[in-house]
C-alpha positions in Angstrom: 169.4 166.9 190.5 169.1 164.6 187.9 172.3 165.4 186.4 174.1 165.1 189.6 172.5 161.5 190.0 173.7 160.8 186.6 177.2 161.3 187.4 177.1 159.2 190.1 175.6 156.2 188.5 178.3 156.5 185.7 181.1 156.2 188.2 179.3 153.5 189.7 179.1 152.0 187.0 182.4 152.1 185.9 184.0 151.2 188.4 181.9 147.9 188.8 182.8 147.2 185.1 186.4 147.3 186.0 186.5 145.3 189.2 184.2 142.7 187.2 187.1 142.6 184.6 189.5 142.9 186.9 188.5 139.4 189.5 188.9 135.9 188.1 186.0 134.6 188.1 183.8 131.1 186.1 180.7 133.0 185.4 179.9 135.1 182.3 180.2 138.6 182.1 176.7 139.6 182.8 176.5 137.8 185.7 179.8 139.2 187.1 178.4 142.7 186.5 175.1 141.5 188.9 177.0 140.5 191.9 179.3 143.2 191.4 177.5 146.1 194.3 178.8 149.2 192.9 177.9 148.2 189.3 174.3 147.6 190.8 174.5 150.7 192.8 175.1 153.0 189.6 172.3 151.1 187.3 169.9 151.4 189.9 171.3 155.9 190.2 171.0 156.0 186.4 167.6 154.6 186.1 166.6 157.1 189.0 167.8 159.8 186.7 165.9 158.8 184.0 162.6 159.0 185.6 164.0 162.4 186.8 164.6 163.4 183.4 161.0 162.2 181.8 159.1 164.2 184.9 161.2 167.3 183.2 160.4 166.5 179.7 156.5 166.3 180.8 156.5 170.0 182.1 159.0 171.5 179.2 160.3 171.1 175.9 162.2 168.1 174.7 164.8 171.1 172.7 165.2 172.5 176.4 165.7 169.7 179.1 168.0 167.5 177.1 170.8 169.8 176.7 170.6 170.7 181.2 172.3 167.2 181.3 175.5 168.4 180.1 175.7 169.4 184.0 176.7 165.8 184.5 179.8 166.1 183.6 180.9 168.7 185.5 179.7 166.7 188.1 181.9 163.7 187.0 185.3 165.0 186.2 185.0 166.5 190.0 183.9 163.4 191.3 186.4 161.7 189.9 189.5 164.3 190.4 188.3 164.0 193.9 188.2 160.0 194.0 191.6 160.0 192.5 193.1 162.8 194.4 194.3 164.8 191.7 193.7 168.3 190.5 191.5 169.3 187.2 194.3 169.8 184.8 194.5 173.1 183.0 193.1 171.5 179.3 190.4 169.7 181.0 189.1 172.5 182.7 189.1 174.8 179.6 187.5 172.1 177.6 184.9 171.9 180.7 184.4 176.1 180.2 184.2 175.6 176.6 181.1 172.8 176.6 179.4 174.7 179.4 179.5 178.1 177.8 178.3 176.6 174.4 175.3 174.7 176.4 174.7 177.7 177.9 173.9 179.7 175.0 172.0 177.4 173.6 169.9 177.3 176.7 169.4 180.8 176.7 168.3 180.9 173.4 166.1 177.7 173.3 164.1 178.5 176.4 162.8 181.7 174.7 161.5 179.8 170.9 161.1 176.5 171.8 157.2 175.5 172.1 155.9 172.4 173.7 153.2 170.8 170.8 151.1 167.7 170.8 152.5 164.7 168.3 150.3 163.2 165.6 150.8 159.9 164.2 153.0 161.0 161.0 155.5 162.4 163.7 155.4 159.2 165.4 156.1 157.5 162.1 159.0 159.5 161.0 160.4 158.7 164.4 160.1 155.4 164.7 161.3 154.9 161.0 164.7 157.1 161.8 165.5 154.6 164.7 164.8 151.5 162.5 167.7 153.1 160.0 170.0 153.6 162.8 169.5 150.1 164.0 170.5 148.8 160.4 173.4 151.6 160.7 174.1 149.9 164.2 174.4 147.0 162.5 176.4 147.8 160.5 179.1 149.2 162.4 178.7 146.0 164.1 179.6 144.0 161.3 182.6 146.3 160.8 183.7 145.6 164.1 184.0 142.3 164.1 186.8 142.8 160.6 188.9 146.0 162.1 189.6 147.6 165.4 186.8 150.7 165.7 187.9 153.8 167.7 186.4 153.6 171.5 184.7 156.5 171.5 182.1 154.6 168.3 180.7 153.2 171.5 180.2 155.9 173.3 178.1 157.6 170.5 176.0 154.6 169.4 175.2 154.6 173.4 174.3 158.6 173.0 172.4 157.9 170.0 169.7 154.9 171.5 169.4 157.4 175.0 168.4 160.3 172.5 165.9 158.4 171.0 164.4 156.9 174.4 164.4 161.0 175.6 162.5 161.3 172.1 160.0 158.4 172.4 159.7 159.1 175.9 158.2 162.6 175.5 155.8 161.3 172.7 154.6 158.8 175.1 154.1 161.0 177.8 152.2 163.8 175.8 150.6 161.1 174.1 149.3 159.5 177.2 148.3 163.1 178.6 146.0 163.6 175.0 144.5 160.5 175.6 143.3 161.5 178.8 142.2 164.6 177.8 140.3 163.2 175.0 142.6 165.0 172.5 145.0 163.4 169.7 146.6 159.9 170.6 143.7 158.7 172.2 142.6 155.5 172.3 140.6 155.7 168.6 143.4 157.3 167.5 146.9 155.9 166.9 146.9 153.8 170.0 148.7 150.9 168.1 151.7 153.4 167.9 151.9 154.2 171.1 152.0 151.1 172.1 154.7 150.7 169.0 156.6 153.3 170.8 156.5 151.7 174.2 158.6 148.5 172.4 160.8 151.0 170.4 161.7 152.4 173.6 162.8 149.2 174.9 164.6 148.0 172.1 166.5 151.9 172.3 166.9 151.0 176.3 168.5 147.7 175.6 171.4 148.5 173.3 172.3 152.0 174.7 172.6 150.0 177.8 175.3 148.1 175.6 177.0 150.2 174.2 177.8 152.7 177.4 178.9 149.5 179.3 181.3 148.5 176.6 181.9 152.2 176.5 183.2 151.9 180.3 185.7 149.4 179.6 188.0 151.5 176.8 187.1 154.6 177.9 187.4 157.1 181.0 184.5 157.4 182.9 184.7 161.5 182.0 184.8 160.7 178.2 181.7 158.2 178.0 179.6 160.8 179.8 181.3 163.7 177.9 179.9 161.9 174.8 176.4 161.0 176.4 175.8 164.7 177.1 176.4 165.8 174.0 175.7 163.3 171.4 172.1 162.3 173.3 170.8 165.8 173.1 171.7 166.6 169.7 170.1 163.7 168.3 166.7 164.6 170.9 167.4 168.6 170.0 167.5 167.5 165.6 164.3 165.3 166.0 163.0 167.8 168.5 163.3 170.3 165.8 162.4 168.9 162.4 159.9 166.0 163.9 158.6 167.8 166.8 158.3 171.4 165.5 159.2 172.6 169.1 161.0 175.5 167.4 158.4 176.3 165.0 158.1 179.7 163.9 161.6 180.9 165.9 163.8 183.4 164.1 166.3 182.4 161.8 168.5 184.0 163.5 167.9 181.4 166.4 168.1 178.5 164.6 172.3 179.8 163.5 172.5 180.4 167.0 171.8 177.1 168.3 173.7 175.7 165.6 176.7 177.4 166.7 176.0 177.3 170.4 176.1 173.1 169.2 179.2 173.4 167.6 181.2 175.2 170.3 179.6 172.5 172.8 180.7 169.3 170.8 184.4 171.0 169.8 184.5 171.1 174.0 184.0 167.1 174.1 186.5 166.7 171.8 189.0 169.0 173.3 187.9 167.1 176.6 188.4 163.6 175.0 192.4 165.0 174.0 193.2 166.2 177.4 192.0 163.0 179.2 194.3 161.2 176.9 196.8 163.0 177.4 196.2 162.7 181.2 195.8 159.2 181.5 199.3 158.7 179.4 
């Protein structure tokens, strides 16, 4: 459900980006976006799906949920093959079977090791001090921006990268808040200060993912920003899931190459995707 809600906030929202470029108008662009209704309508769908998506990662795995939102974009390349009255071409659709059959083994596989653990303060240290070096890297990329042209689709994974860190921080706070209830670790005598820490880190990661995938929108299709979203947010959730988290602690090595392959095949589908629209679209 929440994946089908993504897809429609993403189309939403790209098409208000485009009819916000597209009208002459005094104000700024922010404000353009605001009284732009289908902009609004798509913000408000996406934020829907978010809250979806953190009732999921409360009952399950952080390695297992993420990776079910790939479904979105099988749900926006129909949407928008529909809207636009065309048919799936033949490259699109095998880059569509390719992501989904890659996802789907890694589903298959991660839903019988993955382990749902309570997070200790170190964790929450190592997390927070990963997104503080991909903010400088962010800022970096920003500075190189302003000196050369950057591909589009740097926007699209900066925008992945922040949502798979509010997925991340988002599942510590909610196990966090859970412990402290229970009286258990992450209560209030125990780390509170960082989950409060987490609370701001979360907005901070809201904030400029929200940047990036609205910049995304306006150089890229609306099939290739949430190509990239679904797989570049849960591979950075699925890495920090893994080596942060322990969620696959103790699982077979033979596992671990699985998933890593099941990854691969998944990603060389985005890219295959990201060809085909082009070639599409020329």
């Amino acid at each position: 459900m929440s994946a089908f809600i993504l897809a429609l906030g993403n189309l939403g929202q790209s098409r208000g980006i485009k009819r916000a470029t597209e009208k002459p108008s005094s104000t700024t662009p922010l404000l353009g976006l605001i009284h732009t209704r289908s902009w609004l309508g798509g913000t408000a769908l996406i934020g829907l799906a978010m809250l979806l998506q953190m009732g999921s990662l409360a009952l399950a795995p952080l390695i297992l949920v993420q990776p079910l939102g790939v479904a979105a974009l099988v749900f926006t390349v129909i949407l928008t093959t529909r809207a636009s009255g065309k048919r799936i071409a033949p490259d699109v659709r095998n880059a569509i079977f390719i992501v989904l059959g890659g996802v789907a083994l890694y589903v298959i596989v991660a839903a019988s090791v993955s382990k749902q653990k309570a997070i200790g303060n170190q964790q929450l240290v190592w997390i927070l001090g990963i997104l503080a070096a991909v903010l400088i890297l962010s800022l970096v990329v920003f500075l190189i921006g302003k000196t050369k042209k950057l591909p589009p689709f740097t926007f699209v994974i900066l925008g992945g990268i922040y949502s798979g860190f509010i997925a991340t921080l988002g599942k510590t706070v909610i196990l966090r808040v859970e412990a402290m209830f229970k009286g258990g670790v992450g209560g209030a005598d125990s780390g509170s200060w960082l989950t409060l820490l987490c609370i701001v880190a979360i907005s901070i990661a809201s904030a400029l993912s929200i940047v990036y995938v609205q910049y995304s929108h306006t150089c890229n299709s609306p099939d290739i920003v949430i190509a990239g979203l679904t797989i570049v947010d849960p591979s950075v959730a699925v890495l920090l899931g893994i080596t942060i988290l322990h969620e696959a602690a103790g699982a077979p090595a033979w596992s671990i190459v699985v998933l890593l392959i099941a990854g691969i095949i998944a990603f060389s589908g985005v890219l295959k995707l990201a060809t085909a629209e082009a070639k599409v679209d020329s």
